[in-house]
Structure formats: C-alpha cells, structure tokens
Backbone and ligand atoms as CSV (ligand in chain L), in Angstrom:
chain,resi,resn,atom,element,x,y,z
A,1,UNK,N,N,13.870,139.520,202.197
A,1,UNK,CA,C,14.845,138.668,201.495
A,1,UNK,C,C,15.650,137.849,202.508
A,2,UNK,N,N,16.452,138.688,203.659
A,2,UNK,CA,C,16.874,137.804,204.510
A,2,UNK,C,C,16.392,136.954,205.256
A,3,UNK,N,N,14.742,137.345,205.347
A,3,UNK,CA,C,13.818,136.636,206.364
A,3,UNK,C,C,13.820,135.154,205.415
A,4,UNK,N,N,13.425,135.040,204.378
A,4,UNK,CA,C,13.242,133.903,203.057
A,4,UNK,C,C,14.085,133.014,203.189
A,5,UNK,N,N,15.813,133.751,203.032
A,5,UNK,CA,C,16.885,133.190,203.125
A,5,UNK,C,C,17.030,132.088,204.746
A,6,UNK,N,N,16.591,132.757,205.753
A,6,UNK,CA,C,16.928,132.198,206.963
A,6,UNK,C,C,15.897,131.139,206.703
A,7,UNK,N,N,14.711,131.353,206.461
A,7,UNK,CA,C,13.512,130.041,206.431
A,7,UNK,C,C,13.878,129.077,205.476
A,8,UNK,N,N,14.594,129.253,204.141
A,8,UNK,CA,C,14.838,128.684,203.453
A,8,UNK,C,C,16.344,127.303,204.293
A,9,UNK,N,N,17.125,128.092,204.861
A,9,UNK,CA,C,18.172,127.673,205.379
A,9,UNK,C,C,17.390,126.602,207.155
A,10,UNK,N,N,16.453,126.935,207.261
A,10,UNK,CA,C,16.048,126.259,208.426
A,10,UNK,C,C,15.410,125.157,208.097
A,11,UNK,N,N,15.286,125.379,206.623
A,11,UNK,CA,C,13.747,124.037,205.897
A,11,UNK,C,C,14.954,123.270,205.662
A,12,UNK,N,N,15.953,123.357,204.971
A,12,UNK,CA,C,17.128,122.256,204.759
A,12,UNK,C,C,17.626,121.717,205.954
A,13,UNK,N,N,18.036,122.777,206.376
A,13,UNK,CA,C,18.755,121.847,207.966
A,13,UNK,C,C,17.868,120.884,208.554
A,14,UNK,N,N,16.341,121.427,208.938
A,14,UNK,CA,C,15.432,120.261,209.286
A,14,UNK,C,C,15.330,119.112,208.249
A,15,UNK,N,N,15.429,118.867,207.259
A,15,UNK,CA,C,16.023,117.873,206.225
A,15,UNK,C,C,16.815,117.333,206.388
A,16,UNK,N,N,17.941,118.244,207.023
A,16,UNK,CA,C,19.466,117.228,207.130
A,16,UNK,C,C,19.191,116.444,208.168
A,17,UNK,N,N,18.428,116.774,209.330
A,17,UNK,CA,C,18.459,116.240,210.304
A,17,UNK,C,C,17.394,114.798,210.953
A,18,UNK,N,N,16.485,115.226,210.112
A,18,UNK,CA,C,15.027,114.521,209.845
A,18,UNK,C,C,15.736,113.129,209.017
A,19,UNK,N,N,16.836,113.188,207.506
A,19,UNK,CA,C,17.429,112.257,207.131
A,19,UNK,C,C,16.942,110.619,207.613
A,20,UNK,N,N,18.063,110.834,208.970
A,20,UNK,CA,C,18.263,109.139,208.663
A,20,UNK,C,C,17.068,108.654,209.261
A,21,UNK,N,N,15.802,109.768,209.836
A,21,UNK,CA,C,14.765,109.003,210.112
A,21,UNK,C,C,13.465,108.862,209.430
A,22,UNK,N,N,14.117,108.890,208.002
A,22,UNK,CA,C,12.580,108.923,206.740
A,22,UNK,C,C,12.542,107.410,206.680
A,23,UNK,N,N,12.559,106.605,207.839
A,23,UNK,CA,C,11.702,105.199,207.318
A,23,UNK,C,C,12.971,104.332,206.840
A,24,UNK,N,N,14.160,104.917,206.580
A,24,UNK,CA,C,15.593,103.937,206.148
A,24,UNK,C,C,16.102,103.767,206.935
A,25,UNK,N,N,16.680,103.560,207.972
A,25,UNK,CA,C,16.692,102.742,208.942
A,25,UNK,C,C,16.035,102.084,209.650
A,26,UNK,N,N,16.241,100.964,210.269
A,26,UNK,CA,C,15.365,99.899,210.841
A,26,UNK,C,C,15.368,100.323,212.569
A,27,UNK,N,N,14.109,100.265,213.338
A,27,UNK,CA,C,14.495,100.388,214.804
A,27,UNK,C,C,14.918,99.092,215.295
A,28,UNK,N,N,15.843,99.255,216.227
A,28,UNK,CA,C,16.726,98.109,216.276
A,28,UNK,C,C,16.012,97.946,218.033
A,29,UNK,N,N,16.476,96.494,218.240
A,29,UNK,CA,C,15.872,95.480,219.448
A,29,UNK,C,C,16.933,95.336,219.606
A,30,UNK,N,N,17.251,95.793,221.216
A,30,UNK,CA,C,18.203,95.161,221.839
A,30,UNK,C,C,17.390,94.643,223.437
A,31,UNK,N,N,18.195,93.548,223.318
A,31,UNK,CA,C,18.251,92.565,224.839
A,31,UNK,C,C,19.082,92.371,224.911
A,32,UNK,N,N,18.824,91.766,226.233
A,32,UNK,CA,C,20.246,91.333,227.311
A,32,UNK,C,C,20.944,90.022,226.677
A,33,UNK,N,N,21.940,89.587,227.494
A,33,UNK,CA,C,22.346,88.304,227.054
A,33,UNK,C,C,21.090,87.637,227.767
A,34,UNK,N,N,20.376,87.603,228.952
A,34,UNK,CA,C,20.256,86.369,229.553
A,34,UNK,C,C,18.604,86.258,228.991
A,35,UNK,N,N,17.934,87.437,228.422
A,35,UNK,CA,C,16.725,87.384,227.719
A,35,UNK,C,C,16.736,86.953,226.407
A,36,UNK,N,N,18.053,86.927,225.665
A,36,UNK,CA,C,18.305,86.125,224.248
A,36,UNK,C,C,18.266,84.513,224.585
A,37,UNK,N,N,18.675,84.301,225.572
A,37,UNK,CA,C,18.824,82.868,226.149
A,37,UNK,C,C,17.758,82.211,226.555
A,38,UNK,N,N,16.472,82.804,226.739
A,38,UNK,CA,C,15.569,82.941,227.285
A,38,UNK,C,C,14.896,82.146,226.013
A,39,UNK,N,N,14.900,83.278,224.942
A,39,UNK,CA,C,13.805,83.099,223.677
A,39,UNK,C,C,14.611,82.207,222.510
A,40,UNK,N,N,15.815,82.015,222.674
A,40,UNK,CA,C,16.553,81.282,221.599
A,40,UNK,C,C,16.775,79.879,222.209
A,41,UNK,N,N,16.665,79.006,221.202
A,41,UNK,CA,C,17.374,77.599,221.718
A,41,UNK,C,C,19.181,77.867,221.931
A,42,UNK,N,N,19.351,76.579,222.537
A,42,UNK,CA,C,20.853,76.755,222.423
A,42,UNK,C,C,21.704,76.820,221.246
A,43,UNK,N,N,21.279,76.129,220.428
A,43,UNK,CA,C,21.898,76.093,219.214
A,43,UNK,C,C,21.697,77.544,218.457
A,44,UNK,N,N,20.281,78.123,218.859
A,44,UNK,CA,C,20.562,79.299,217.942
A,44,UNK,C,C,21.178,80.678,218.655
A,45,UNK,N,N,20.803,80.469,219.765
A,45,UNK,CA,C,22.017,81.322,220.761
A,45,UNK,C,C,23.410,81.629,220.312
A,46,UNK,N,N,23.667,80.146,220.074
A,46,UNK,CA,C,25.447,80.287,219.402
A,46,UNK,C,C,25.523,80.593,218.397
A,47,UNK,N,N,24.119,80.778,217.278
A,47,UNK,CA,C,24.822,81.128,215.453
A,47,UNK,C,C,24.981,82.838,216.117
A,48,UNK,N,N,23.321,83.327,216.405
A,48,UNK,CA,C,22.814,84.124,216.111
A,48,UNK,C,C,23.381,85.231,217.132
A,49,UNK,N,N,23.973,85.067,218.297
A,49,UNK,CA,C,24.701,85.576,219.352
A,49,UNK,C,C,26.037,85.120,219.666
A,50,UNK,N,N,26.771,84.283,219.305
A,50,UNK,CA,C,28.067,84.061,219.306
A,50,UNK,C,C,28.607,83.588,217.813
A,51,UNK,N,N,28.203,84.341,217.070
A,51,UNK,CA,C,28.787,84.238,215.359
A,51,UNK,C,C,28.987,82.755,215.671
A,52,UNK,N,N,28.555,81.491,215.577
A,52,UNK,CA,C,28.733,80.054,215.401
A,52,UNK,C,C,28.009,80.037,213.840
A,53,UNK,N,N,28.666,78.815,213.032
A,53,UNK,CA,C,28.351,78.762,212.052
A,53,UNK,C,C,27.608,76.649,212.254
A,54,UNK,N,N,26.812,76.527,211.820
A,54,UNK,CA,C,25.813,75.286,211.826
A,54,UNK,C,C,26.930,74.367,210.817
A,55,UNK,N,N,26.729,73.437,211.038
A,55,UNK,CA,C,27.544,71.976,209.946
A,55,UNK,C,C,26.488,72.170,208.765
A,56,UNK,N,N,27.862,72.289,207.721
A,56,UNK,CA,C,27.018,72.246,206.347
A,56,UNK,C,C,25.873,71.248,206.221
A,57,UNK,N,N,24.570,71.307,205.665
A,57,UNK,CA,C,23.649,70.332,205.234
A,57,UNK,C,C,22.850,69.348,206.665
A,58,UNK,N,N,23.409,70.482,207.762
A,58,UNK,CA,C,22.678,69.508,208.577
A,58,UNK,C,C,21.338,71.328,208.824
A,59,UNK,N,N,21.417,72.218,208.518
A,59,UNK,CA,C,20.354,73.080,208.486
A,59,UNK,C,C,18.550,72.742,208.000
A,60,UNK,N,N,17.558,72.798,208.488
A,60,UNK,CA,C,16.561,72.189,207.806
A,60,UNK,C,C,16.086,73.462,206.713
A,61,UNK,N,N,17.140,74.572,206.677
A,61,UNK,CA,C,16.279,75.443,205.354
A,61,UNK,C,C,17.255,75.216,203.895
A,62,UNK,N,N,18.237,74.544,204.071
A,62,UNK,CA,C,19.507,74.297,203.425
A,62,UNK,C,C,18.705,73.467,202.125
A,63,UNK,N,N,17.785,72.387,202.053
A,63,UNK,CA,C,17.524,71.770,201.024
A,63,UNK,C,C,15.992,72.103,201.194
A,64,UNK,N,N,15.503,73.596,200.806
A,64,UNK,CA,C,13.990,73.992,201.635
A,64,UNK,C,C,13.430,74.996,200.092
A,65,UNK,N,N,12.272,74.549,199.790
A,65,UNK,CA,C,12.434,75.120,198.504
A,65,UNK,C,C,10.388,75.572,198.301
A,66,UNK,N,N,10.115,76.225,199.805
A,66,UNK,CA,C,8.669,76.909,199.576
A,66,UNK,C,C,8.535,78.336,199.384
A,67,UNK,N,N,7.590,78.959,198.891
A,67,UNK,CA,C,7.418,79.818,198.276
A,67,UNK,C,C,6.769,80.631,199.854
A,68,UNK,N,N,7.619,81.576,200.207
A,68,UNK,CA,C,7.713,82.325,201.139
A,68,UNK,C,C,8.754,83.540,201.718
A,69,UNK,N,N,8.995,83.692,203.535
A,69,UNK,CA,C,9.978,84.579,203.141
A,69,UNK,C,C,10.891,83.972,204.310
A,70,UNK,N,N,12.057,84.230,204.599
A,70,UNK,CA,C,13.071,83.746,206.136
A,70,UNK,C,C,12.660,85.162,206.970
A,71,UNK,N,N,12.659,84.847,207.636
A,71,UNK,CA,C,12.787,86.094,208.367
A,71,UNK,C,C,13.692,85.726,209.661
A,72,UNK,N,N,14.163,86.588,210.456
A,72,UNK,CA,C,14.997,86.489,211.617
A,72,UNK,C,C,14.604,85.929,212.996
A,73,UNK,N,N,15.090,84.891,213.214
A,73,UNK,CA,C,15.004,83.762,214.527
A,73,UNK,C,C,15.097,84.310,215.630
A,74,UNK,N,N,15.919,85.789,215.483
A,74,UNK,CA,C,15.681,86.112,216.543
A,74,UNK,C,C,14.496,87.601,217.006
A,75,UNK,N,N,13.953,87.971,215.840
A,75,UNK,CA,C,13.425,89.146,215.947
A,75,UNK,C,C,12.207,89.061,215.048
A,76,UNK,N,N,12.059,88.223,213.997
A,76,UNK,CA,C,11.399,88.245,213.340
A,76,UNK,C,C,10.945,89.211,212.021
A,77,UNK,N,N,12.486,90.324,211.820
A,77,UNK,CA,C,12.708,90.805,211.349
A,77,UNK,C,C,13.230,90.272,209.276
A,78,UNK,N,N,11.812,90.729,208.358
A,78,UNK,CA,C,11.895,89.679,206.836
A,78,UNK,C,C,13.593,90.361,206.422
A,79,UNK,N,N,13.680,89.300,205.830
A,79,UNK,CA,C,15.079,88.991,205.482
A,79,UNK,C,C,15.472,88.333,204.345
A,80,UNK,N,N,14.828,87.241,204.028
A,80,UNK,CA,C,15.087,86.519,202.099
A,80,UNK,C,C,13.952,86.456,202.026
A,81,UNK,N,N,13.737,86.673,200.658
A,81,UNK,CA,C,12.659,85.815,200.302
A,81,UNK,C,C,12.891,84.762,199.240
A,82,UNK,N,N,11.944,83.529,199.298
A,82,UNK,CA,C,12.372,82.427,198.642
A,82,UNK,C,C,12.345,82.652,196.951
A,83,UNK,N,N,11.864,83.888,196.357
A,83,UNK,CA,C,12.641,84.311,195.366
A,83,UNK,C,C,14.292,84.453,194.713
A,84,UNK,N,N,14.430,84.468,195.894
A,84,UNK,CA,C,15.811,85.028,195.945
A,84,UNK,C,C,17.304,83.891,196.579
A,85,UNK,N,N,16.629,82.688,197.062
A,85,UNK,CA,C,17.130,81.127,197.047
A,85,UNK,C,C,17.458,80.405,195.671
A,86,UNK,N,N,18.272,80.273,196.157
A,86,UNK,CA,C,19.107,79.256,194.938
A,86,UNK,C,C,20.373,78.160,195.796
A,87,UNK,N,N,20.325,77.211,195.041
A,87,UNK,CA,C,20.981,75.795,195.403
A,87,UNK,C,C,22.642,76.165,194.830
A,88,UNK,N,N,23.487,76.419,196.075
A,88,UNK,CA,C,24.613,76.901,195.734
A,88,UNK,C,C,25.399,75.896,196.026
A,89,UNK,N,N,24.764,74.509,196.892
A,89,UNK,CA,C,25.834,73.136,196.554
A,89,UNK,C,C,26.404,73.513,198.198
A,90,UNK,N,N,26.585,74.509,198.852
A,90,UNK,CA,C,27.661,74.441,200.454
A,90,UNK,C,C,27.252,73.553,201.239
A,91,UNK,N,N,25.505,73.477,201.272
A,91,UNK,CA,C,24.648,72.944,202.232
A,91,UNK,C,C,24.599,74.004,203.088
A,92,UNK,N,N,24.530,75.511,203.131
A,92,UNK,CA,C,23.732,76.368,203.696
A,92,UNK,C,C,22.543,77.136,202.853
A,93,UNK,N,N,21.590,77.653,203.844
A,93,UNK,CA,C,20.910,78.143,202.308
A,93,UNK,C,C,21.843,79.480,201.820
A,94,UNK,N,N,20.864,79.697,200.896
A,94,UNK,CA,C,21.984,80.332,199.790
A,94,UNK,C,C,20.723,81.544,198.982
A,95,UNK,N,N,21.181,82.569,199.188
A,95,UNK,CA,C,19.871,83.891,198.578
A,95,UNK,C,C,21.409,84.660,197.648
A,96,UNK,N,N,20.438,85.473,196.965
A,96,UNK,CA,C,21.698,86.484,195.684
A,96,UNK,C,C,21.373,87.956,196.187
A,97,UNK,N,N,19.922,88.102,197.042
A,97,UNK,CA,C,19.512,89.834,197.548
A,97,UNK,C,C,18.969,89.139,198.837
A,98,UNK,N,N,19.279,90.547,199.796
A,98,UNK,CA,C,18.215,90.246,200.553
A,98,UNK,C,C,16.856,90.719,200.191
A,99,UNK,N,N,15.869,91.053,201.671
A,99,UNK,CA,C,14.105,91.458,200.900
A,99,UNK,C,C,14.649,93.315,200.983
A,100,UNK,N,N,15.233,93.584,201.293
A,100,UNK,CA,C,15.931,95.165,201.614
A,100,UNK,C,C,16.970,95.282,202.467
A,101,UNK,N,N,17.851,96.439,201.466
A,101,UNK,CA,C,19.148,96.778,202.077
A,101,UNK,C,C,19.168,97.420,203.167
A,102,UNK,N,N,18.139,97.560,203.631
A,102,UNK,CA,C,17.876,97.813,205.048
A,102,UNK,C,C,17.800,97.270,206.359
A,103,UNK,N,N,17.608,95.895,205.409
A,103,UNK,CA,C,16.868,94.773,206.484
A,103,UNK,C,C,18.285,94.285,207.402
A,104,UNK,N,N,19.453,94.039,206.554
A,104,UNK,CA,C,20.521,93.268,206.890
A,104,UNK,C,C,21.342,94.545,207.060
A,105,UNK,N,N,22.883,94.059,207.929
A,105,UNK,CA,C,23.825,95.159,207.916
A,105,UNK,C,C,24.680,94.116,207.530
A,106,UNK,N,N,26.049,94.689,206.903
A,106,UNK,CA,C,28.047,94.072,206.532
A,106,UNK,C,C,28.434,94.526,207.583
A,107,UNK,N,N,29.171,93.656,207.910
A,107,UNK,CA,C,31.076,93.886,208.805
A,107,UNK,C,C,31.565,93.135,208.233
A,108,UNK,N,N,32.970,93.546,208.112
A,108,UNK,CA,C,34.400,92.940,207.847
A,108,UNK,C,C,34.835,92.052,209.074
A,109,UNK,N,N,34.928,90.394,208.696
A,109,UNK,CA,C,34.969,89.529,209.842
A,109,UNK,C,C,36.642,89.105,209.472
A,110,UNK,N,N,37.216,89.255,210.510
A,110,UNK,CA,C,38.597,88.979,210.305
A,110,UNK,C,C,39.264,87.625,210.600
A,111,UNK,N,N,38.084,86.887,211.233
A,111,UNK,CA,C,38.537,85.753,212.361
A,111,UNK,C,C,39.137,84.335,211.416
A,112,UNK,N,N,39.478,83.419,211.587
A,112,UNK,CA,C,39.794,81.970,211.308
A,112,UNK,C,C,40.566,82.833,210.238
A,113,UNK,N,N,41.373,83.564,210.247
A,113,UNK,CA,C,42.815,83.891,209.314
A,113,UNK,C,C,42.031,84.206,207.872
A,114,UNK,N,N,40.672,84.453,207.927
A,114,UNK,CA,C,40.393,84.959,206.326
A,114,UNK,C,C,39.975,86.310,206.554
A,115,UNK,N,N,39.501,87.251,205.056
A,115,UNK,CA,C,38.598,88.180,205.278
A,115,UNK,C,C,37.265,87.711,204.560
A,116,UNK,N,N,36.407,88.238,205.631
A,116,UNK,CA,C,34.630,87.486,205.050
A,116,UNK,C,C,33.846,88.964,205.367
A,117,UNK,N,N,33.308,88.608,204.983
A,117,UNK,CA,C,32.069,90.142,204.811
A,117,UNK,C,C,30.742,89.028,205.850
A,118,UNK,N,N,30.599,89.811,207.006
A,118,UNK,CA,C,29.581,89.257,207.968
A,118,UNK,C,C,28.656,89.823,207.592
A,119,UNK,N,N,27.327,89.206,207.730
A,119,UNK,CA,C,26.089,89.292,207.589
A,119,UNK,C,C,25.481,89.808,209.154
A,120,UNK,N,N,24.404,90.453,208.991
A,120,UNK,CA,C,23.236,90.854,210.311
A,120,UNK,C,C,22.468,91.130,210.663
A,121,UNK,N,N,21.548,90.788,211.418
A,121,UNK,CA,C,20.479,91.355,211.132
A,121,UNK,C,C,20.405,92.916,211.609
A,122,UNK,N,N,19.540,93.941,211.014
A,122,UNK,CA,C,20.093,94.758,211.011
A,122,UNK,C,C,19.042,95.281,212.467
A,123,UNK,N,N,18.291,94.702,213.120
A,123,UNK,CA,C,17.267,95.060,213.661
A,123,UNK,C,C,17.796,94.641,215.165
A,124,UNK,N,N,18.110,92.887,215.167
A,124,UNK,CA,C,18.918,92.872,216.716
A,124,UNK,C,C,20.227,92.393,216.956
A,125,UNK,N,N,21.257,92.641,215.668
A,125,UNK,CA,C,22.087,92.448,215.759
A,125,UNK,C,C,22.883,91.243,215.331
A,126,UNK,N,N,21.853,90.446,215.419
A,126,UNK,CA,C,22.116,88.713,215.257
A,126,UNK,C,C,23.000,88.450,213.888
A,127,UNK,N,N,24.325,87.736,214.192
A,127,UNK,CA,C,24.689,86.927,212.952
A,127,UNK,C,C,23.911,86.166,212.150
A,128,UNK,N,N,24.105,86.114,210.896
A,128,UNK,CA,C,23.509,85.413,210.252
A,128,UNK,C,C,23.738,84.264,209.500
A,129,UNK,N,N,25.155,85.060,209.111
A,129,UNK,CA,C,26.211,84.062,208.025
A,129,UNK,C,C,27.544,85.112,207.206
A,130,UNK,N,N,27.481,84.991,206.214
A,130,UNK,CA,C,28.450,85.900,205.518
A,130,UNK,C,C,27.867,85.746,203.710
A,131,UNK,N,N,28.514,87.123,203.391
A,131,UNK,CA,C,27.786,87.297,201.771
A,131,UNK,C,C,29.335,87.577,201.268
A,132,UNK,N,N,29.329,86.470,199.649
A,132,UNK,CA,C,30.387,85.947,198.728
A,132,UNK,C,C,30.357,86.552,197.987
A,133,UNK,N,N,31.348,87.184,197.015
A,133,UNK,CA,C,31.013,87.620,195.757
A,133,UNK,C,C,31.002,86.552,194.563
A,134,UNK,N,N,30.438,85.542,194.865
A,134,UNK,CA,C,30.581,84.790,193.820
A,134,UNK,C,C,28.984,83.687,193.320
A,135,UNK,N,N,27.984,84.349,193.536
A,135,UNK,CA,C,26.923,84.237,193.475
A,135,UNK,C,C,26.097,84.058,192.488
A,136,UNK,N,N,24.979,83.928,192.193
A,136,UNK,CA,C,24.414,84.348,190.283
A,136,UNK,C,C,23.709,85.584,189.661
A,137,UNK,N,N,23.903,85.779,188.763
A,137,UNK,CA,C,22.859,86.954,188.401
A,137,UNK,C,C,21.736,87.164,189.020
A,138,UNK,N,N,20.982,88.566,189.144
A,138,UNK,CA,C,21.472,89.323,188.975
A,138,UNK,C,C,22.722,89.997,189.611
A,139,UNK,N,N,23.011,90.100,191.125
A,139,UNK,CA,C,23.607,90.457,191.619
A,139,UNK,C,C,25.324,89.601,191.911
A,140,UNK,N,N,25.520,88.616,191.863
A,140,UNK,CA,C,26.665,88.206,191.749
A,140,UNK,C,C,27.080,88.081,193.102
A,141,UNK,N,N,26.255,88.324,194.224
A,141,UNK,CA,C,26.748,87.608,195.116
A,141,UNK,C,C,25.783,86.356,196.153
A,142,UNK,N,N,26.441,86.277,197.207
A,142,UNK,CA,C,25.920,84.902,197.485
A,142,UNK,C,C,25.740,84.982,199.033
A,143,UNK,N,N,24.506,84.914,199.729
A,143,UNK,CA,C,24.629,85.355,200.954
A,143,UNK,C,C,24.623,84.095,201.518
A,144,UNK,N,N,25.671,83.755,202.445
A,144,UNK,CA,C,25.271,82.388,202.775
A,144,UNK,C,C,24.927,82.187,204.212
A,145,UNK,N,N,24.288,82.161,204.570
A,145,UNK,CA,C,22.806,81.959,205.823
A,145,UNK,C,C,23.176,80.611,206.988
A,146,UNK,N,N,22.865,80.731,207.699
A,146,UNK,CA,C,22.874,79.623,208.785
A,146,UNK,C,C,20.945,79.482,208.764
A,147,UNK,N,N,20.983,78.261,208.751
A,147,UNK,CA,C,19.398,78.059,208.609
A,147,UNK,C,C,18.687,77.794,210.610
A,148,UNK,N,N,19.691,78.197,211.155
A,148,UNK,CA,C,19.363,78.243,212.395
A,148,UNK,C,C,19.392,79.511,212.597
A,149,UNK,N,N,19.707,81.068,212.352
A,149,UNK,CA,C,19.361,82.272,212.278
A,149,UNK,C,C,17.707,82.986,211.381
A,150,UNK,N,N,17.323,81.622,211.024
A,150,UNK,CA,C,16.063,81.884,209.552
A,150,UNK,C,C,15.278,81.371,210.821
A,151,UNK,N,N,13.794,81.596,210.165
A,151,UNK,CA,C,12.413,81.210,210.400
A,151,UNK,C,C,11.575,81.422,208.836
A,152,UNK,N,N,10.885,80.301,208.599
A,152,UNK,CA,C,10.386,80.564,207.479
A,152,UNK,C,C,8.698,80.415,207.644
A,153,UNK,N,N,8.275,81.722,207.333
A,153,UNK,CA,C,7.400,82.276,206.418
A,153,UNK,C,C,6.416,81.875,205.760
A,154,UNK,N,N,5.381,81.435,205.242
A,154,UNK,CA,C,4.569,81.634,203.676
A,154,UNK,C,C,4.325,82.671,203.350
A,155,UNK,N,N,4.380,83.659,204.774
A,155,UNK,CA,C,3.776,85.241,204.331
A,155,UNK,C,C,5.062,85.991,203.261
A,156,UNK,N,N,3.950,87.035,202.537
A,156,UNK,CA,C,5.447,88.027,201.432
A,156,UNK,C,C,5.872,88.725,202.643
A,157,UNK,N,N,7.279,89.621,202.257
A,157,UNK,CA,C,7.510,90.671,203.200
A,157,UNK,C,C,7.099,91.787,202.942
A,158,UNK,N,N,6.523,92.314,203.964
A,158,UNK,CA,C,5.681,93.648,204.175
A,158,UNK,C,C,6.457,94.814,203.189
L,1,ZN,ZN,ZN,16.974,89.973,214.043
C-alpha cells in the first residue's frame, strides 16, 4: 500500500514537472545585439529590437489582403494568419487572434504616458506592436502589428 502510494506520488510529481514542457511553450532564440543587426534591416532592427513603431500606412502588409500566414521577421516564428486580418482603418495591419496563444507573449508597456498591452514574439523576443480591446468578433480585440516585424507566407501554419 505504501509502496503504491509513493509510486503514485512520484507519477504526479513527474507531471508537475514534465508540465511546462508538453509542447506549450515555444523554444525561444536568442542572439546577440550585433547578430540581430546582422540579419535585420535597419528599419526592422528598430521595430523588432528597439520597440519602434513604423508610420501609419507606410507598412507594405497594412493594405495586404493574400490568403496566407505573417510570420516573424525576425525568427520566422507563424504568427497571423490572413484569416484573422481585418481592415481596422490605423494603417497598421490589424488581426482579432493570433495562429496560437503560444506563438505571441503580453507586457504591460508603460511608455509615451499611456498603458498599452505589448505584443511579442514569443520565440525571440521581438516587438511586434500592441493588442486593443476594441477589435471585432469573435474576440474583441485588435492586435495591431508593425508590418516591418511580419513576413508573409502563402504557407498555413504548421
Ligand atoms: Zn520572432
């Protein structure tokens, strides 16, 4: 009975511990600064590594309407899919989900005197943009993207 009890108590704990690595979390890519600099243009250096945000409507995924997926500029990590695009009028693009809540991470961005919910990729870190609650069904919110953090796709996401 006690022998059962202890095996029983060792099969959970290896559960507890096994957890966060059943496939839900993403393995994350890290580089240096001077190897991001390397593989990024300048412009996307600054969205995607110095939280810079692109001039509304000058993005080329902002008025971009093919049947595919964004994935991450800097990792290549899927991220929208063009399901999930909609014309929200800012001139950034504009998704209501990402392709998985896995894919992206939130922070609380405090900067230019507002509070914004930051976007990321969840794989190398990279800014992306920030997600609104004011979005369309289903979900009601509004992720709004720098189209210089995207790469687009025809492929689905895996
Ligand atoms: Zn990434």
């Amino acid at each position: 009975m006690h022998y059962r009890t202890t095996i029983r108590s060792l099969l959970i704990l290896a559960l507890i511990l096994m957890w966060p690595m059943g496939g839900q979390s993403m393995e994350k890519i890290i580089k240096t600064d001077a190897q991001w600099r390397e593989i990024l243009s300048p412009e996307q250096y600054k969205v995607l590594r110095q939280k810079g945000t692109e001039p509304a409507f000058s993005g080329e995924y902002n008025d971009h309407h093919h049947n595919g997926t964004y994935v991450c500029a800097g990792c290549d990590n899927p991220l929208f899919s063009s399901d999930a695009k909609f014309d929200s009028g800012t001139g950034w693009p504009s998704f209501f989900q990402p392709v998985g809540e896995t894919h992206i991470a939130t922070h609380e961005d405090r900067s230019w005197f507002m509070v914004r919910t930051e976007v990321l990729c969840a794989v190398c870190d990279g800014h992306l943009g920030h997600v609104f609650p004011d979005g369309p069904a289903p979900t009601g919110l509004r992720y709004c993207i720098n189209s210089l953090a995207l790469r687009f796709t025809t492929q689905a996401p895996e």
